[in-house]
C-alpha positions in Angstrom: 5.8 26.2 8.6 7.1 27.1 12.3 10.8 26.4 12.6 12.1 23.7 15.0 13.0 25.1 18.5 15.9 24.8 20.4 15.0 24.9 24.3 17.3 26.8 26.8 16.4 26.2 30.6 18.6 28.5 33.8 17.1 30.3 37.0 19.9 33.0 36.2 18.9 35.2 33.8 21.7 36.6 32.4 23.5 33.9 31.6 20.0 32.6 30.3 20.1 35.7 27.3 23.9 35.1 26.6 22.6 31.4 26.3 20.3 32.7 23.6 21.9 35.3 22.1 24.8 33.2 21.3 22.5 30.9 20.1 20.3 33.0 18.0 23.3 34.5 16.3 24.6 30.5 15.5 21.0 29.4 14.4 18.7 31.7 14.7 18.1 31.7 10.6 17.4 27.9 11.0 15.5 27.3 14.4 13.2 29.2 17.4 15.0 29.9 20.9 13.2 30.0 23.5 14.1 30.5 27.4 12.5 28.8 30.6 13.6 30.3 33.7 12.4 27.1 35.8 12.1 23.5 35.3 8.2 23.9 35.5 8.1 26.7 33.1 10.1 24.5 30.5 7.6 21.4 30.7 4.6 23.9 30.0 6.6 25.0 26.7 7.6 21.4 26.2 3.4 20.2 26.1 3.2 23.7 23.9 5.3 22.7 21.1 4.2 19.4 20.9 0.2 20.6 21.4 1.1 23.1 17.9 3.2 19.8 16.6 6.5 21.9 16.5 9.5 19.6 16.3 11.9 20.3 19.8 15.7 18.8 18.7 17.4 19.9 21.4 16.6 21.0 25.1 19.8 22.4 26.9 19.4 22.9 31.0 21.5 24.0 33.6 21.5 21.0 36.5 21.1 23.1 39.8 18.2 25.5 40.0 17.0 25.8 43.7 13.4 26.0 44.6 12.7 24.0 41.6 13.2 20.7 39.1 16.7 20.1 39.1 18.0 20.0 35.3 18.3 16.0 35.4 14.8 15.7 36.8 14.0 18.3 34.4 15.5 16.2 31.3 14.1 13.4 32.4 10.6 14.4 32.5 11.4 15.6 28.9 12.3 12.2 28.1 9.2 11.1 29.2 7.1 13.4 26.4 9.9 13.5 23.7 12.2 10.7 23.9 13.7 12.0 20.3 15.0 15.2 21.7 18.4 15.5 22.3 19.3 17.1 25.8 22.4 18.5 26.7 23.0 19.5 30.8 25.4 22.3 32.1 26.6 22.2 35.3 29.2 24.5 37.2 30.5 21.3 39.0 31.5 17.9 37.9 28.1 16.4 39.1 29.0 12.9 38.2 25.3 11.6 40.6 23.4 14.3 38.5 24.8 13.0 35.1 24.5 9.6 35.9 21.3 9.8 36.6 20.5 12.0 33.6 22.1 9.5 31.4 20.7 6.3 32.3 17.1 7.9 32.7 17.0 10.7 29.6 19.9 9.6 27.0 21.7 12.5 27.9 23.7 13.6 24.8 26.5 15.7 26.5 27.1 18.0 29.5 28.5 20.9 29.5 30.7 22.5 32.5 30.0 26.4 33.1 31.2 28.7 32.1 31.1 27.2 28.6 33.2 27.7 25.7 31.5 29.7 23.3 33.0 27.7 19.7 32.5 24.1 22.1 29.0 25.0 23.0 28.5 25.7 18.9 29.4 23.0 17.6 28.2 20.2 20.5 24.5 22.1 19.2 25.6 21.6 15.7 26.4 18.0 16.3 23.7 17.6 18.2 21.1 19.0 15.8 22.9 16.9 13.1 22.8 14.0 15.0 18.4 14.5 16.0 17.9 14.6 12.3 20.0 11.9 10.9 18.2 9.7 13.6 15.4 11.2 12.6 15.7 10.6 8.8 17.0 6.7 9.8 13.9 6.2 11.6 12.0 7.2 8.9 13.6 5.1 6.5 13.7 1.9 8.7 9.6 2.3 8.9 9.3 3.0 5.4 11.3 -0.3 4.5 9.4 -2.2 7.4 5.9 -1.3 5.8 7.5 -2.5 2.2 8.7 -5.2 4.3 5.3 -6.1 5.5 3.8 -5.2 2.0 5.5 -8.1 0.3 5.6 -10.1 2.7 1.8 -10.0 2.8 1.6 -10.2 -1.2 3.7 -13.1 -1.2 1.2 -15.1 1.0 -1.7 -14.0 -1.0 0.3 -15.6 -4.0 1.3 -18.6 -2.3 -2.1 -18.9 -0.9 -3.4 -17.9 -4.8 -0.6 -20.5 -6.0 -2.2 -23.6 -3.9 -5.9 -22.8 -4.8 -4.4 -22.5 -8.9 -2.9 -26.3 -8.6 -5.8 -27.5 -6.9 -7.9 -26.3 -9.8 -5.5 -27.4 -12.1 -5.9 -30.9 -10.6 -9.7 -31.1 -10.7 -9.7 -30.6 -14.8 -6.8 -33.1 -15.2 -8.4 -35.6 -13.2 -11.5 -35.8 -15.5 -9.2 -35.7 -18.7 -7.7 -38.3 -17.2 -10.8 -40.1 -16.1 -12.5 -40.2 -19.4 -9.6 -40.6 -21.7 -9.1 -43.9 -19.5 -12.6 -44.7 -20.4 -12.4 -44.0 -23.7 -9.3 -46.2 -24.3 -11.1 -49.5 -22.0 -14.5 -49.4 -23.6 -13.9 -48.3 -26.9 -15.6 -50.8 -28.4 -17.9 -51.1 -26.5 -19.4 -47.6 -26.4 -22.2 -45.7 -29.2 -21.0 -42.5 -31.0 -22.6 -40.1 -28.9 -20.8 -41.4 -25.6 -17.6 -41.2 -27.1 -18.7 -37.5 -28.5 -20.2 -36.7 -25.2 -16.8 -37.3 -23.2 -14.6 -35.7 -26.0 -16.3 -32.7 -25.3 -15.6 -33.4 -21.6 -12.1 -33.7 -22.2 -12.1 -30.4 -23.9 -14.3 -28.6 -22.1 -11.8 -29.5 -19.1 -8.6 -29.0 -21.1 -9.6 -25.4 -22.0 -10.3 -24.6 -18.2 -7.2 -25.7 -17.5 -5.6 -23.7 -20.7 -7.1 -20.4 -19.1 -5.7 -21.1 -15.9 -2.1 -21.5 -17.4 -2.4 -18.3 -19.6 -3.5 -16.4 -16.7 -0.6 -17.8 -14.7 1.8 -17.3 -17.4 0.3 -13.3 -17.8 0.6 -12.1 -14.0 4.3 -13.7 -14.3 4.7 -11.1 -17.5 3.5 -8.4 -16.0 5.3 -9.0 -12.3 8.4 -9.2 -14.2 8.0 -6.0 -16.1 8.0 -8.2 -19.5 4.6 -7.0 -21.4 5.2 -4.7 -23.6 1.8 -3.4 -25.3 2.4 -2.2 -28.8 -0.8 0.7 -29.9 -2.5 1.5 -33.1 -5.6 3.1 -34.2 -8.3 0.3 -34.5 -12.0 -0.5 -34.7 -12.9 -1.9 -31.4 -17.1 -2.9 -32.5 -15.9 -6.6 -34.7 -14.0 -7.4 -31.2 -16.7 -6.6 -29.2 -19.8 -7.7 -31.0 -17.7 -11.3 -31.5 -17.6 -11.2 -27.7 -21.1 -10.5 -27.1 -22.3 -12.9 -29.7 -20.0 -15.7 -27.4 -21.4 -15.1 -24.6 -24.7 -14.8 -25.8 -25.4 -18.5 -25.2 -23.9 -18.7 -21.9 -26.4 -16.1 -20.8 -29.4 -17.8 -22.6 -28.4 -21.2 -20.4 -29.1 -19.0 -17.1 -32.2 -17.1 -19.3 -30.0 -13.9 -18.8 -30.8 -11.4 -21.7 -27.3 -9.7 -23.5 -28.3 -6.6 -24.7 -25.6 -4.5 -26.8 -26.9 -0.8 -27.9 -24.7 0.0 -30.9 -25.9 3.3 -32.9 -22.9 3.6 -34.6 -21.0 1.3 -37.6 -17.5 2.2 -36.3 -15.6 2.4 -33.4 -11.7 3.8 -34.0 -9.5 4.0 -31.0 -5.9 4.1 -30.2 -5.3 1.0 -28.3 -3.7 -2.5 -28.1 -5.9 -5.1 -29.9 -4.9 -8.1 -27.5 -5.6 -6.2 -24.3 -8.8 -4.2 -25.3 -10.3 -8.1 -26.0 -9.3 -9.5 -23.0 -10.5 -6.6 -21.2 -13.9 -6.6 -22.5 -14.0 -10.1 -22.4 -13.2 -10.4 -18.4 -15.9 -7.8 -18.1 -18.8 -9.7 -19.9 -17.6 -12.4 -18.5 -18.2 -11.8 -15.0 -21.4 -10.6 -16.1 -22.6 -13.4 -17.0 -20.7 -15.5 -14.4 -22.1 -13.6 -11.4 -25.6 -12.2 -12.4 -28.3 -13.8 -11.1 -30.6 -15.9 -13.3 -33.5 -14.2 -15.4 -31.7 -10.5 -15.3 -30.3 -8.7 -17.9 -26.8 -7.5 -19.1 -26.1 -4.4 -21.1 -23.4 -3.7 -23.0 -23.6 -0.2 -24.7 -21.0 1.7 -26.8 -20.6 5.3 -27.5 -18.0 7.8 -28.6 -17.2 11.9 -29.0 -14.7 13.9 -31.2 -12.0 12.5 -28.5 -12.8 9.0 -27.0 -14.8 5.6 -26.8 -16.6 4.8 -24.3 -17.9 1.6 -23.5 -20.2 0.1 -20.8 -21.1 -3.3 -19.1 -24.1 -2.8 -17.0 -25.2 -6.3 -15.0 -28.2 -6.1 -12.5 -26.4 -8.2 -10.1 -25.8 -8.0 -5.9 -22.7 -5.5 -6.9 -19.4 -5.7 -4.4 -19.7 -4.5 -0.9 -17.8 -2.1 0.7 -14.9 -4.3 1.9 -14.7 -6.1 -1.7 -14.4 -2.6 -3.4 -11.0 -2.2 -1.4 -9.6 -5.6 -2.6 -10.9 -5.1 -6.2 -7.7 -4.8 -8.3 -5.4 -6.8 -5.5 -3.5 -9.3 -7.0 -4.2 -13.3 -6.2 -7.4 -12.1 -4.4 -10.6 -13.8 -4.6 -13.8 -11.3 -3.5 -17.1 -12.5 -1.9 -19.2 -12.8 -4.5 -19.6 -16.9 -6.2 -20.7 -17.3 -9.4 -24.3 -18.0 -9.6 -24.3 -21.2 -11.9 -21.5 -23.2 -10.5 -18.8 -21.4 -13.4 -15.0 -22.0 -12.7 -13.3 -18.9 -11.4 -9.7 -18.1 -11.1 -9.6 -14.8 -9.5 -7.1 -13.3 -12.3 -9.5 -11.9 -14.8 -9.6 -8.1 -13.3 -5.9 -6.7 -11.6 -4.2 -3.6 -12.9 -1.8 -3.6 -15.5 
């Protein structure tokens, strides 16, 4: 990596090479000197270093070089291309026009009178350079906290967005449990067996919607908050599995989807957390199911080696596009894709852990 330059700018050349052997000698472990002998000659080495990205803290230029850019014009053009650099103006007169100027229109960071001090003009450049890079390193950090900034303040929409869609859901469910149980208490005696059956299973067909809703709530709140703590154990992960397929096998039938599970083996050990590996596989069959079209098929196959399991849910449905791929695992998002048969969705089944 090229080392940062330091920029020294006079029509007289020998105070130009005292410039930048005193210089060299200072910081010549630590940064590149280079000379211009003109204003125009400086600008071309200016578009150089910034063409080869080399960082320029600090230009120093002498204010009156006839025939050519003044050193205030000269620093101000500089401005123009690298309005971090620090720029630093030696003059042999108290120019207070020339320094005006160069401080309202380049954030001039000192002038110098010449002939300089040799320990002032040391540590003005050490000041200087310490003062580019603390800017520098402020600047950094204020954009790195504006893009966390932005970050949460984005997520927190998406939640609070997430948060309105989960109590309108959470509303629709109640409702009906509501609804029937109200008809179930005014026509009691009035209704047959299977009516009152009929809207029982109503009532819990909506009160488990609106259990799952609640866990999944109640789980992103865990796992924002840094609480779930997943305890691992070698286990046989086929019982959990095969239960899971078996449950959904009916779901499927209703939109004549066919579960396969390939199985060629009667165990499966791994090293794993019981809880999660279930509700893992069961998000994935899941949204199988939920989002396949009708009359495909769903495979779920299983397989292992000397070091892992390895398991697979294969659906034959649309798949996510492009754009959906990049929001998969973002929290409180809902993708594109609807489930084919009307199914309730909560957008929390797959988010990383």
């Amino acid at each position: 990596m090229k080392k940062p330059v330091i920029l020294c700018v006079d029509d007289e050349q020998m105070l130009l090479v005292s410039l930048k052997q005193q210089l060299k000698h200072q910081f010549g472990n630590d940064y590149q000197i280079e000379t211009a002998e003109s204003g125009e000659e400086a600008l071309d080495i200016v578009e150089e270093l910034f063409e080869d990205n080399i960082e320029l803290p600090l230009v120093i230029s002498d204010q009156l070089m006839p025939g050519g850019i003044k050193g205030d014009e000269l620093l101000t053009q500089i401005h123009a291309i690298a309005p971090k650099t620090l720029k630093i103006l030696l003059t042999g007169q108290a120019n207070a026009e020339a320094v005006g100027k160069a401080v309202n229109s380049a954030n001039l960071y000192r002038y110098m009178s010449k002939p300089w001090e040799p320990t002032d003009l040391n540590l003005t450049v050490t000041e200087a350079i310490r003062r580019y890079f603390q800017d520098k390193e402020l600047a950094q950090f204020y954009a790195a906290l504006e893009k966390k900034v932005a970050e949460r303040t984005h997520e927190l929409q998406e939640k609070n967005q997430f948060l309105g869609i989960a109590v309108h859901d959470l509303k629709n469910p109640l409702s009906a449990i509501q609804g029937f149980a109200e008809m179930v208490q005014s026509d009691f005696d009035e209704m047959p067996k299977e009516e009152i059956i009929e809207v029982t299973e109503r009532i819990l067909a909506s009160s488990r919607q609106m259990f799952e809703l609640i866990s999944n709530l109640l789980e992103v709140n865990a796992i924002e908050s840094g609480k779930i703590n997943l305890s691992l154990k070698t286990i046989d992960i086929l019982p959990t599995l095969q239960w899971l397929v078996n449950h959904y096998s009916e779901r499927a039938k209703a939109k004549d989807i066919t579960l396969q599970f390939l199985c060629p083996e009667k165990q499966y050990m791994a090293y794993a957390n019981e809880n999660t590996t279930r509700q893992i596989f069961d998000n994935l069959i899941s949204n199988a199911v939920k989002y396949s079209p009708y009359g495909k098929c769903i495979y779920v196959r299983i397989s292992q080696d000397d070091k892992h399991v390895r398991c697979e849910i294969q659906d034959e449905g649309l798949g996510l596009s492009d754009e959906d791929k990049q929001k998969l695992f973002g929290q409180f998002t809902r993708l594109t894709p609807k489930p084919t048969g009307g199914e309730h969705s909560t957008g929390l089944g797959i988010r990383p852990v």
